[in-house]
C-alpha positions as CSV (number, residue, x, y, z in Angstrom):
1,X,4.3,-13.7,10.7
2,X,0.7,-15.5,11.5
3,X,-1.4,-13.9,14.1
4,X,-0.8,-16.5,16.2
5,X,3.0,-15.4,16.6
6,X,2.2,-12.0,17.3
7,X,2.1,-10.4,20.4
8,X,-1.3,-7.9,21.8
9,X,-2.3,-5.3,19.7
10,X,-1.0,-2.0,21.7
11,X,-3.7,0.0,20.2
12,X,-6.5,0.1,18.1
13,X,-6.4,-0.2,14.5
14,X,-8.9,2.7,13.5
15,X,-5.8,5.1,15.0
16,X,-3.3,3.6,12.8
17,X,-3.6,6.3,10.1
18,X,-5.0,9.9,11.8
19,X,-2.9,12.7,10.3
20,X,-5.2,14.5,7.3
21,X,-2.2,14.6,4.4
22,X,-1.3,10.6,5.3
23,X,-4.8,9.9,4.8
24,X,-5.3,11.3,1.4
25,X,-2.3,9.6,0.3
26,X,-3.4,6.0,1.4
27,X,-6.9,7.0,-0.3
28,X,-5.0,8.3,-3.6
29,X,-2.8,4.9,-3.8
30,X,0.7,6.0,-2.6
31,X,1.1,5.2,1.3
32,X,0.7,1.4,2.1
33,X,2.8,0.9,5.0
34,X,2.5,2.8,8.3
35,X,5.1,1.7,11.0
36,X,4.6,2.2,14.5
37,X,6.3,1.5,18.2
38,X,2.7,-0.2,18.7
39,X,1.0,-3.4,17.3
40,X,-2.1,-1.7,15.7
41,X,-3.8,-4.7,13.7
42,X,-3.1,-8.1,12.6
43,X,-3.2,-9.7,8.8
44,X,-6.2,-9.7,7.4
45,X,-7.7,-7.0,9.5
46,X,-9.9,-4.3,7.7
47,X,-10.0,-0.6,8.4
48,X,-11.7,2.6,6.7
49,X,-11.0,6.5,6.0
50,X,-13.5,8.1,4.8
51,X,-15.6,5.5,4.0
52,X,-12.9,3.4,1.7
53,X,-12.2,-0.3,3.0
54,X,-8.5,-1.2,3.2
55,X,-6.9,-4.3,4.6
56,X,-3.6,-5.6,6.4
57,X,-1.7,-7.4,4.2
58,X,0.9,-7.8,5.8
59,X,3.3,-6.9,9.5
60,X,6.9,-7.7,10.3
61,X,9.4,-6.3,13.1
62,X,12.0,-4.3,11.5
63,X,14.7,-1.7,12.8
64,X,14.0,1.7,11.4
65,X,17.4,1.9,11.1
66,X,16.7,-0.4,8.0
67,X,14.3,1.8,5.9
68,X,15.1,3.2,2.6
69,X,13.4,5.7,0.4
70,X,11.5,3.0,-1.2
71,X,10.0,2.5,2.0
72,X,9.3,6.4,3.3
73,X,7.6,6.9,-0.3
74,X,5.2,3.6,1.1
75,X,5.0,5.9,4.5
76,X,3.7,8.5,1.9
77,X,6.6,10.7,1.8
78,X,9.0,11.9,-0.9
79,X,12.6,10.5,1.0
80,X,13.6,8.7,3.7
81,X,15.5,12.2,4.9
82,X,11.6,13.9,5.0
83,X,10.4,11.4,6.6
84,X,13.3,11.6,9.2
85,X,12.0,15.5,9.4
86,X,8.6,15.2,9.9
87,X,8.9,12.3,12.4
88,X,11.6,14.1,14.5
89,X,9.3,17.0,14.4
90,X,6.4,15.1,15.3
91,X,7.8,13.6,18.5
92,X,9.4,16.3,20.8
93,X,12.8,14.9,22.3
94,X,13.1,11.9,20.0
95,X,16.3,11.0,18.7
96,X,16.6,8.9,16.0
97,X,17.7,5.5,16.8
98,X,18.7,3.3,13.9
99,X,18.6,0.2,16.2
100,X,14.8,1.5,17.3
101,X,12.4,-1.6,16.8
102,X,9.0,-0.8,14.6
103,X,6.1,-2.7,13.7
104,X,5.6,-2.2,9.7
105,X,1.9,-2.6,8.9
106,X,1.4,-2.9,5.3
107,X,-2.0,-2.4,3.7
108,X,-3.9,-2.1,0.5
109,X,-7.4,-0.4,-0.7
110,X,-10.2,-3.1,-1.0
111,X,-12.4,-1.7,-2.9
């Protein structure tokens, strides 16, 4: 998807990664995707933790219905079932919706 066919960002992209253990795993090379219910940044867009430049590479509209555990090990976790956990956990009275809509915001370290 070009920029141009996406809609607003719904927040800022310095909030698209926050939690301490995600972090460390998108600095150590194993999380490079973080999906949200929110546009956070568009292709191309640059972001740091703790001083380390990373870029969008890439975002696409996907059900989460859809994921796999090749895709919870790029959210930085072991299985798609943890994953499942930890979000459920995360978000007080969520249920999960297979047919819920995320935005998938793939990135990579640019140094």
């Amino acid at each position: 998807m070009s920029n141009t066919e996406l809609p607003p960002k719904t927040c800022e992209i310095d909030r698209l990664v926050r939690h301490p253990k995600l972090v460390a795993a998108a600095l150590a090379g194993t999380k490079t995707q973080q999906r949200r219910d929110g546009l956070y940044a568009y292709p191309d867009e640059t972001f740091e933790l703790e001083g380390v430049p990373f870029i969008i590479t890439s975002i696409k509209r996907e059900r989460i219905g859809d994921m796999t555990d090749v895709e919870a090990q790029a959210e930085g976790y072991p299985n798609l079932e943890v994953y499942k956990q930890i979000i459920l956990q995360m978000h007080a009275n969520m249920t999960w919706n297979e047919d819920g809509l995320v935005w998938v915001h793939s990135f990579k370290r640019q140094d």
